[in-house]
N, CA, C and O atoms as a GROMACS GRO file, in nm:
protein
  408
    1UNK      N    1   2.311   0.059   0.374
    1UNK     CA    2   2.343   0.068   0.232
    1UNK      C    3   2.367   0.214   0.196
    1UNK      O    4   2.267   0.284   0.214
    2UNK      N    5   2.444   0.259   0.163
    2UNK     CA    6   2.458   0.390   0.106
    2UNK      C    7   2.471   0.396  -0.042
    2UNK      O    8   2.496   0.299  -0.114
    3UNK      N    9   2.446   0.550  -0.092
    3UNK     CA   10   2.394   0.567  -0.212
    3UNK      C   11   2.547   0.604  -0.281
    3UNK      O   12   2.654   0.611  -0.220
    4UNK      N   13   2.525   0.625  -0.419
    4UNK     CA   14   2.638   0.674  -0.456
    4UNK      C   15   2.562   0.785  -0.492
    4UNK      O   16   2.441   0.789  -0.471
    5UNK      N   17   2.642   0.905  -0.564
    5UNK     CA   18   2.617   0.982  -0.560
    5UNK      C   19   2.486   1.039  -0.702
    5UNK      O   20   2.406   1.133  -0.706
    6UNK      N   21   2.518   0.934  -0.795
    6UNK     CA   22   2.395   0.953  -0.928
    6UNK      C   23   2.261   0.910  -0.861
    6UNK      O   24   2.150   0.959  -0.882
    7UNK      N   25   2.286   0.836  -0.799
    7UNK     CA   26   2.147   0.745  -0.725
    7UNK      C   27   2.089   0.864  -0.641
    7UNK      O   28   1.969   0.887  -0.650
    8UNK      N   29   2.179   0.950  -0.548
    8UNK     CA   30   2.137   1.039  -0.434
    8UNK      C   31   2.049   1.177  -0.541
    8UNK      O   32   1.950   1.235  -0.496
    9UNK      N   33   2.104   1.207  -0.676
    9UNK     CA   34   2.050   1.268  -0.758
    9UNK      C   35   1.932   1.226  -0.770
    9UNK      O   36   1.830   1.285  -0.733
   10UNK      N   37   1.939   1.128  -0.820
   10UNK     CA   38   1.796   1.069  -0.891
   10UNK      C   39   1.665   1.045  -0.773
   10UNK      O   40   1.548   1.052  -0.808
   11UNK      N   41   1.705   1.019  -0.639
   11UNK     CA   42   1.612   1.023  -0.542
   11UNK      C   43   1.571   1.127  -0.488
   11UNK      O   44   1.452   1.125  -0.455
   12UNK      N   45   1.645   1.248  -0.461
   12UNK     CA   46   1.592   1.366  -0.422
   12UNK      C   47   1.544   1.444  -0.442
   12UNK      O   48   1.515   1.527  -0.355
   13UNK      N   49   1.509   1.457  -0.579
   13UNK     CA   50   1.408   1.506  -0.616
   13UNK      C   51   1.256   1.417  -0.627
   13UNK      O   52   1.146   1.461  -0.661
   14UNK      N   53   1.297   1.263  -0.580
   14UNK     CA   54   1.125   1.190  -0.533
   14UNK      C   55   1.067   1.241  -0.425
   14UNK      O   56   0.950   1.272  -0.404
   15UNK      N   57   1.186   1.248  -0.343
   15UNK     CA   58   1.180   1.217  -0.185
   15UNK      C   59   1.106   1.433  -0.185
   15UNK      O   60   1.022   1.484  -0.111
   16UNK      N   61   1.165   1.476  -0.265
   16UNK     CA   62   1.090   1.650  -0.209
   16UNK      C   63   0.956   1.643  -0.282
   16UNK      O   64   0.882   1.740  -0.260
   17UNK      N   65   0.915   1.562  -0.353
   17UNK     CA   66   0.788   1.509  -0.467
   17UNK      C   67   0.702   1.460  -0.357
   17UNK      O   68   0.609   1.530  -0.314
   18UNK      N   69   0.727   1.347  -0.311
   18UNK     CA   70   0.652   1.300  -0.226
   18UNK      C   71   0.657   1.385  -0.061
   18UNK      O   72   0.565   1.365   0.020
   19UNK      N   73   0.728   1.443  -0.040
   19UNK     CA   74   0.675   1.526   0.046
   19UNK      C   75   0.596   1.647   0.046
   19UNK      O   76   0.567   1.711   0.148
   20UNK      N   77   0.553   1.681  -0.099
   20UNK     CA   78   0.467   1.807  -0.141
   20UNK      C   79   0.333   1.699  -0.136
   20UNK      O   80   0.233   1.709  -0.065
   21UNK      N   81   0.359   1.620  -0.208
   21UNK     CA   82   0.187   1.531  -0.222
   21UNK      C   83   0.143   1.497  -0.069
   21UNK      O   84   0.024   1.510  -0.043
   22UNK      N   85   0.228   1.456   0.028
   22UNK     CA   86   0.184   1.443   0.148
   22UNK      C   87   0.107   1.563   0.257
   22UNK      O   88   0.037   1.558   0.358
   23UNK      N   89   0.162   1.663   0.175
   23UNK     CA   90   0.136   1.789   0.267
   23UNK      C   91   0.062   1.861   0.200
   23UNK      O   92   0.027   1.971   0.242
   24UNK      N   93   0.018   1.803   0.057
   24UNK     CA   94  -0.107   1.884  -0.018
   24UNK      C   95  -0.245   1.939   0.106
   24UNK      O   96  -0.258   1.928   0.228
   25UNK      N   97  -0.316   1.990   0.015
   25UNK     CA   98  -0.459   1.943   0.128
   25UNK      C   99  -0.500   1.891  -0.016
   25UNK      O  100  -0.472   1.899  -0.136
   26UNK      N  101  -0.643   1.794   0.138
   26UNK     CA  102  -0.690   1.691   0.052
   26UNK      C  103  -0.854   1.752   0.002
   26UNK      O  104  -0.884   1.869   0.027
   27UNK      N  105  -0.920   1.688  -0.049
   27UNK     CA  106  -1.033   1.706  -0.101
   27UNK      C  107  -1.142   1.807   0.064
   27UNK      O  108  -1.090   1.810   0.175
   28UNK      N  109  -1.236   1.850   0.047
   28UNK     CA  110  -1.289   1.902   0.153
   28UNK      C  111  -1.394   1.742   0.195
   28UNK      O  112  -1.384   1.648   0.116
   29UNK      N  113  -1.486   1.724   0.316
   29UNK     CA  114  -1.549   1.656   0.324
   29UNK      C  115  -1.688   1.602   0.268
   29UNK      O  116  -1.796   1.629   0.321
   30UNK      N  117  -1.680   1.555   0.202
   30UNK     CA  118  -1.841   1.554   0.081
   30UNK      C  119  -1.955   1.486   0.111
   30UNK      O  120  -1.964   1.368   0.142
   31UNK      N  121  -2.067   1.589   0.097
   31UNK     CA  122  -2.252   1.546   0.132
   31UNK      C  123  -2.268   1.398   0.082
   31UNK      O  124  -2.330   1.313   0.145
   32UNK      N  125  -2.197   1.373  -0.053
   32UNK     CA  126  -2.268   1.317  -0.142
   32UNK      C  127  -2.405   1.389  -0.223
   32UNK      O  128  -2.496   1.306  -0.231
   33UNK      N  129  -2.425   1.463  -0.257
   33UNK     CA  130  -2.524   1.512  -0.266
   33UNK      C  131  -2.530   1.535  -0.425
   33UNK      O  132  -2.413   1.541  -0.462
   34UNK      N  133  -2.604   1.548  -0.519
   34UNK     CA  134  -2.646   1.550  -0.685
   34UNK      C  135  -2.578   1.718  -0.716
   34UNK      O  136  -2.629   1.819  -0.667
   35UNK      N  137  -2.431   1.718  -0.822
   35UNK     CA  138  -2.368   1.840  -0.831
   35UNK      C  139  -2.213   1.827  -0.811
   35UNK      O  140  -2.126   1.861  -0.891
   36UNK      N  141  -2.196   1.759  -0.664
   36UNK     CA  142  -2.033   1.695  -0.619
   36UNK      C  143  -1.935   1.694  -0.743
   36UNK      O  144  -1.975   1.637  -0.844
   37UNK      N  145  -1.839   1.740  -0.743
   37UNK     CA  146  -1.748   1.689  -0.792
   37UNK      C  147  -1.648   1.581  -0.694
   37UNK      O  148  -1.610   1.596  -0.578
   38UNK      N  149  -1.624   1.471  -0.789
   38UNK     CA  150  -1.554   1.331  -0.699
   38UNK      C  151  -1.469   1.306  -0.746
   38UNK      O  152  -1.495   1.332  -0.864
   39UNK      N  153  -1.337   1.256  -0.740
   39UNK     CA  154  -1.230   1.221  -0.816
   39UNK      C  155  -1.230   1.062  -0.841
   39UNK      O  156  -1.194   0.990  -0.747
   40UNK      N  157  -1.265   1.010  -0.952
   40UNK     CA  158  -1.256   0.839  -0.963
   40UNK      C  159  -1.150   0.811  -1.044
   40UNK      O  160  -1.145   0.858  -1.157
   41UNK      N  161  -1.034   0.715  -0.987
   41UNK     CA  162  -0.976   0.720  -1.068
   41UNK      C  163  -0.914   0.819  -1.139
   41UNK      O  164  -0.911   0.809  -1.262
   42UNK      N  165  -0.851   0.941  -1.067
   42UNK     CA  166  -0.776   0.989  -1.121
   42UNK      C  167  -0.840   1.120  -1.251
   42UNK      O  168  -0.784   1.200  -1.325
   43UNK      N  169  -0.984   1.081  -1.221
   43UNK     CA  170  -1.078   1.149  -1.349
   43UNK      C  171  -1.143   1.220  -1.242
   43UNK      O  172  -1.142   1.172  -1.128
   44UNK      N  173  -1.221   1.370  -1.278
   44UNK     CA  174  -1.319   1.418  -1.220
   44UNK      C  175  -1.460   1.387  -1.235
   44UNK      O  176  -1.489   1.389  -1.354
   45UNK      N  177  -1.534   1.365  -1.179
   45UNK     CA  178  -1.748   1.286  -1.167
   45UNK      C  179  -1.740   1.380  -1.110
   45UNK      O  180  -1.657   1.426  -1.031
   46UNK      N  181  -1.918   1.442  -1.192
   46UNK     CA  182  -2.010   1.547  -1.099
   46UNK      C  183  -2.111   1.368  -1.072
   46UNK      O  184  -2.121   1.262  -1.134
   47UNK      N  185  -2.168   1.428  -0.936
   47UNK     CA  186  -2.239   1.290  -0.910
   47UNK      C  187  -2.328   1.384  -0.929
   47UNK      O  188  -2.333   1.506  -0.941
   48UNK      N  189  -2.422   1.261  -0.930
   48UNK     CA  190  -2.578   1.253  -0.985
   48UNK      C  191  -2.652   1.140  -0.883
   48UNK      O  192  -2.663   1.023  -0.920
   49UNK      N  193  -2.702   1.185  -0.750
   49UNK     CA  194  -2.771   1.084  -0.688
   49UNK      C  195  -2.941   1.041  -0.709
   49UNK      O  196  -3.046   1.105  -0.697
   50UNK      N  197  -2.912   0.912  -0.742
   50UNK     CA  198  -3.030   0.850  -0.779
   50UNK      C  199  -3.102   0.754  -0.642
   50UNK      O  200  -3.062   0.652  -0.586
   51UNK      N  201  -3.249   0.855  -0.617
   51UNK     CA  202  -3.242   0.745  -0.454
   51UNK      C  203  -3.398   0.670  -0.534
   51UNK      O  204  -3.492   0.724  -0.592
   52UNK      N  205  -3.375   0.561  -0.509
   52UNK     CA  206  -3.488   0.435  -0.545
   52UNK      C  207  -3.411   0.319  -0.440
   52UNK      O  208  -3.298   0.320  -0.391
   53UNK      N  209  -3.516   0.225  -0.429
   53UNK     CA  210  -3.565   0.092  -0.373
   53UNK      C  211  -3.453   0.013  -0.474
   53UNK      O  212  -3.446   0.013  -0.597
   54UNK      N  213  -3.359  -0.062  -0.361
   54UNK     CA  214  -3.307  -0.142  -0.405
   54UNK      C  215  -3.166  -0.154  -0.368
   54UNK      O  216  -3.130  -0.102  -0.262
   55UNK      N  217  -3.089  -0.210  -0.434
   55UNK     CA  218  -2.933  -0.228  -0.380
   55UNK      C  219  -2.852  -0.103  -0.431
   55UNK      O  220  -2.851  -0.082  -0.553
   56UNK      N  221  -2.805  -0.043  -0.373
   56UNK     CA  222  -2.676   0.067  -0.408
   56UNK      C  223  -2.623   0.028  -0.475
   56UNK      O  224  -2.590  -0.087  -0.448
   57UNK      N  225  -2.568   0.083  -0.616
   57UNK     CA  226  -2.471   0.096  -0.673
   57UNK      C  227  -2.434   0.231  -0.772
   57UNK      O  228  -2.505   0.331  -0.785
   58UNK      N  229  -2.287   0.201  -0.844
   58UNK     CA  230  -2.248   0.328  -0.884
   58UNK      C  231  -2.238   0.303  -1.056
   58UNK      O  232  -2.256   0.205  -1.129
   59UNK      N  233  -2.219   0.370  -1.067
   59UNK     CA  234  -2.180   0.409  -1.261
   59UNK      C  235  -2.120   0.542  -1.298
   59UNK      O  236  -2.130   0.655  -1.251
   60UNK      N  237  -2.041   0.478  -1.419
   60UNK     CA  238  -1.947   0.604  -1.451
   60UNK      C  239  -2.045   0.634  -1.622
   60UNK      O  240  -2.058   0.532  -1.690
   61UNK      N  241  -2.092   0.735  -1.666
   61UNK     CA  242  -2.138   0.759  -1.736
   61UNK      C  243  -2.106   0.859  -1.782
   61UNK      O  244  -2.138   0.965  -1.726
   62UNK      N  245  -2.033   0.857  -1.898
   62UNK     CA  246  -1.917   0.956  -1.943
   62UNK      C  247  -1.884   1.084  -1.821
   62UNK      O  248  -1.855   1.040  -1.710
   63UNK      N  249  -1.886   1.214  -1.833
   63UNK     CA  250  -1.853   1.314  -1.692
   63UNK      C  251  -1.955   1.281  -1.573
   63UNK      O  252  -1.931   1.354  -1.477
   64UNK      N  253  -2.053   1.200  -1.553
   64UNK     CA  254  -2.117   1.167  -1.446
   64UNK      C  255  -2.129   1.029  -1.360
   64UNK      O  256  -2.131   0.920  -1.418
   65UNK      N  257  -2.135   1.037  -1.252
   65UNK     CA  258  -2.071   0.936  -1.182
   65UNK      C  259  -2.275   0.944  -1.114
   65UNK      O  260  -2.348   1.030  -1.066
   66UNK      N  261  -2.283   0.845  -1.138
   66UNK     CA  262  -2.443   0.801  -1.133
   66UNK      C  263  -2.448   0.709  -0.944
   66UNK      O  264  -2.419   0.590  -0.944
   67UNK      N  265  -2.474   0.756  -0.845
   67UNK     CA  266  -2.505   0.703  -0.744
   67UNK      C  267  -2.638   0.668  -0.698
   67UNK      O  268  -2.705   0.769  -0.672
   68UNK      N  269  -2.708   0.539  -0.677
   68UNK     CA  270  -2.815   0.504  -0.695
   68UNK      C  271  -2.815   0.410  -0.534
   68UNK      O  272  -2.741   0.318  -0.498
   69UNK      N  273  -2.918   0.472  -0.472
   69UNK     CA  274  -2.920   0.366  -0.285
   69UNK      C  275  -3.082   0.373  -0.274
   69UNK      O  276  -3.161   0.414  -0.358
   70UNK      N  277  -3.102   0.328  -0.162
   70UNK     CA  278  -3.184   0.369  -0.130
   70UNK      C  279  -3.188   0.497  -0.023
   70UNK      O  280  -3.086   0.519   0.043
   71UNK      N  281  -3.325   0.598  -0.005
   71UNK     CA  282  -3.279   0.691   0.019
   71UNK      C  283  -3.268   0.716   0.210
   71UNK      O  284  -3.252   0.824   0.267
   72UNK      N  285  -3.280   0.611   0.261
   72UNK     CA  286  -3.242   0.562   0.416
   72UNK      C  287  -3.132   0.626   0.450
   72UNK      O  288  -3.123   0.681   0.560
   73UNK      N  289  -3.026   0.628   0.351
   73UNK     CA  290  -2.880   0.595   0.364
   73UNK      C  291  -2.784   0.645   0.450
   73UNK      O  292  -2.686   0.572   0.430
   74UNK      N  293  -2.754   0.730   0.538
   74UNK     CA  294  -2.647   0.770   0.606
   74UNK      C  295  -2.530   0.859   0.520
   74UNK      O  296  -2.465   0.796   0.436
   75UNK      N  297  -2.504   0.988   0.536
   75UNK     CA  298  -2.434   1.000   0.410
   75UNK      C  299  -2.265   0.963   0.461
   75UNK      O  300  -2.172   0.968   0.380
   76UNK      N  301  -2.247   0.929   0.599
   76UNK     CA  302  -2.138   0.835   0.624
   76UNK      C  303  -2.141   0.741   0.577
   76UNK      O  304  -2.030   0.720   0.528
   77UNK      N  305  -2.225   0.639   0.552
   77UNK     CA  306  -2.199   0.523   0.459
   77UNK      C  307  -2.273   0.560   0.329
   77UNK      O  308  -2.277   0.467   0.248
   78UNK      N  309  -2.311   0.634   0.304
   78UNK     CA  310  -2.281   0.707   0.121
   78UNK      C  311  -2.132   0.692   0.104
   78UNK      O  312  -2.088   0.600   0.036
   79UNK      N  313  -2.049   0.784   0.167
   79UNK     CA  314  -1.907   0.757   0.108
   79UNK      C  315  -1.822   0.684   0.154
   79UNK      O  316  -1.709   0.677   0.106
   80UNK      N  317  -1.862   0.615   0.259
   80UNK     CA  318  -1.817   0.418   0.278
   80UNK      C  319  -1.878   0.374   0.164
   80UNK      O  320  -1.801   0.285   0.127
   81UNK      N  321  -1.956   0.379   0.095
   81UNK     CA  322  -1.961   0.338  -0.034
   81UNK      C  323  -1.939   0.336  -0.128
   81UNK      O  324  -1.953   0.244  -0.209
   82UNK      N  325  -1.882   0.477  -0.143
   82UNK     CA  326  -1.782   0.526  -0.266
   82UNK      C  327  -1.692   0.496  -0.253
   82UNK      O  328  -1.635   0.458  -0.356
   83UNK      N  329  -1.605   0.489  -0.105
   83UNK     CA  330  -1.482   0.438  -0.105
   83UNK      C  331  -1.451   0.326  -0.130
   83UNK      O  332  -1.339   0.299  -0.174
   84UNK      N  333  -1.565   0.217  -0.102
   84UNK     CA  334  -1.519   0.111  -0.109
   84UNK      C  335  -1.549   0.026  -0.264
   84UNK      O  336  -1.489  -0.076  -0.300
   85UNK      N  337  -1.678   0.112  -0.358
   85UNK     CA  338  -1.659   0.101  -0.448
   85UNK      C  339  -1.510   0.182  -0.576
   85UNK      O  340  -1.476   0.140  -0.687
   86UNK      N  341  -1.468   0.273  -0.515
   86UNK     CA  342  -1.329   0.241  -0.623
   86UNK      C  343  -1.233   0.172  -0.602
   86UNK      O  344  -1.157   0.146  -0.696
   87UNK      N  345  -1.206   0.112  -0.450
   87UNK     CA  346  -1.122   0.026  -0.503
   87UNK      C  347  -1.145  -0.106  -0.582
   87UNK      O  348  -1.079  -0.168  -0.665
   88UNK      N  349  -1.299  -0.127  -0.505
   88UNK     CA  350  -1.317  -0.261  -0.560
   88UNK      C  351  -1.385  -0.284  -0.725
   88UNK      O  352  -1.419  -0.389  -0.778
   89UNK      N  353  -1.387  -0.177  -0.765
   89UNK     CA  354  -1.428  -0.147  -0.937
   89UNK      C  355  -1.324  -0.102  -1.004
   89UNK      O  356  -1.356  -0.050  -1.111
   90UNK      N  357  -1.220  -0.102  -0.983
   90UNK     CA  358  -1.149  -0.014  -1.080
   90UNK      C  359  -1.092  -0.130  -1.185
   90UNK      O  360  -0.996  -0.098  -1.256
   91UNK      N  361  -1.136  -0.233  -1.195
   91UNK     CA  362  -1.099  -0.293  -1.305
   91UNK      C  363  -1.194  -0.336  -1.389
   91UNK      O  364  -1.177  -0.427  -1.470
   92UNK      N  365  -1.317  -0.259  -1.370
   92UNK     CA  366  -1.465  -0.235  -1.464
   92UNK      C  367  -1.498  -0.073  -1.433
   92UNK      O  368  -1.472  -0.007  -1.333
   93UNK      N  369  -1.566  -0.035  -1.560
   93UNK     CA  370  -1.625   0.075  -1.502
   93UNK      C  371  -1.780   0.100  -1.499
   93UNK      O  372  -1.848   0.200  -1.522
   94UNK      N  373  -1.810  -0.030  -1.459
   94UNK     CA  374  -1.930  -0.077  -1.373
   94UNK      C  375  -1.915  -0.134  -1.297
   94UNK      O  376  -1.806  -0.188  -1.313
   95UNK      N  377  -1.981  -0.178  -1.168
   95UNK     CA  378  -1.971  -0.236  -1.061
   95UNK      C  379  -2.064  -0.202  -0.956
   95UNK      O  380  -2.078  -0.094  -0.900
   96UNK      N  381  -2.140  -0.334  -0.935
   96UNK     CA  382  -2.231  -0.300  -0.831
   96UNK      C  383  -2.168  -0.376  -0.686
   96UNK      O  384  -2.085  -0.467  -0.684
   97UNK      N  385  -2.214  -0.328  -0.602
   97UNK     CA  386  -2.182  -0.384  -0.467
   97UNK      C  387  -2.337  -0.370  -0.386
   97UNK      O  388  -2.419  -0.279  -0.370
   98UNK      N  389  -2.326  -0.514  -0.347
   98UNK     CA  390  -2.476  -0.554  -0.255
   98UNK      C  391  -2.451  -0.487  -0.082
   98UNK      O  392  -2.396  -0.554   0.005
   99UNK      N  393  -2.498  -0.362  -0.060
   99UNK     CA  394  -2.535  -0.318   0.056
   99UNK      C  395  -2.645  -0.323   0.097
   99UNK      O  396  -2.679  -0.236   0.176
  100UNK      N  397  -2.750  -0.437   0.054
  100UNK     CA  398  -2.890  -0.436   0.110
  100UNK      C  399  -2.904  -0.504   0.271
  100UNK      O  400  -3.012  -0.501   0.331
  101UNK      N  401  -2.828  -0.542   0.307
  101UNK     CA  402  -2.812  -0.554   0.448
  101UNK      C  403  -2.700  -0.483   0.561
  101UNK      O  404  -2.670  -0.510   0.678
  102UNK      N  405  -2.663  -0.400   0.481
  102UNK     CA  406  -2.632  -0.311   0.594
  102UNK      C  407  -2.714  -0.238   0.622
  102UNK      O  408  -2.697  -0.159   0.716
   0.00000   0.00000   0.00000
């Protein structure tokens, strides 16, 4: 399929767009630790880790992003947990997820 030439306009400046976002750098690697800045959604969270007995979960509480596990946790699956809570919350901005058996 070839372009005509308004179309070749209108794409090349995506196509040099999306090759700056690809070659950004990305965030550094994070403790999880109470202070973090996290990006949710497009918004900046200082987290705030809360370690008590019980099931992990997260909260967005106006600029603080509230992380609550128990304090066992691995901080590799600390942010297997974050990760997998924004995708699977982003259509609440609450959401718990049951990790008591991992």
């Amino acid at each position: 399929m070839s372009l005509t030439p308004e179309e070749t306009n209108l794409i090349n400046p995506i196509r040099r767009q999306r090759e700056q976002l690809q070659a950004a750098e990305r965030q550094s690697e994070r403790d999880m630790v109470t202070g973090e800045s996290h990006y949710v959604w497009g918004r900046r969270h200082r987290l705030k880790v809360i370690e008590r007995p019980g099931r992990a979960h997260f909260e967005i509480d106006g600029e603080r992003l509230l992380f609550t596990f128990p304090s066992a946790r691995a901080v590799d699956r600390r942010r297997e947990m974050l990760n997998r809570w924004t995708k699977v919350g982003a259509a609440s901005q609450r959401c718990r997820l049951d990790y008591s058996g991992a």
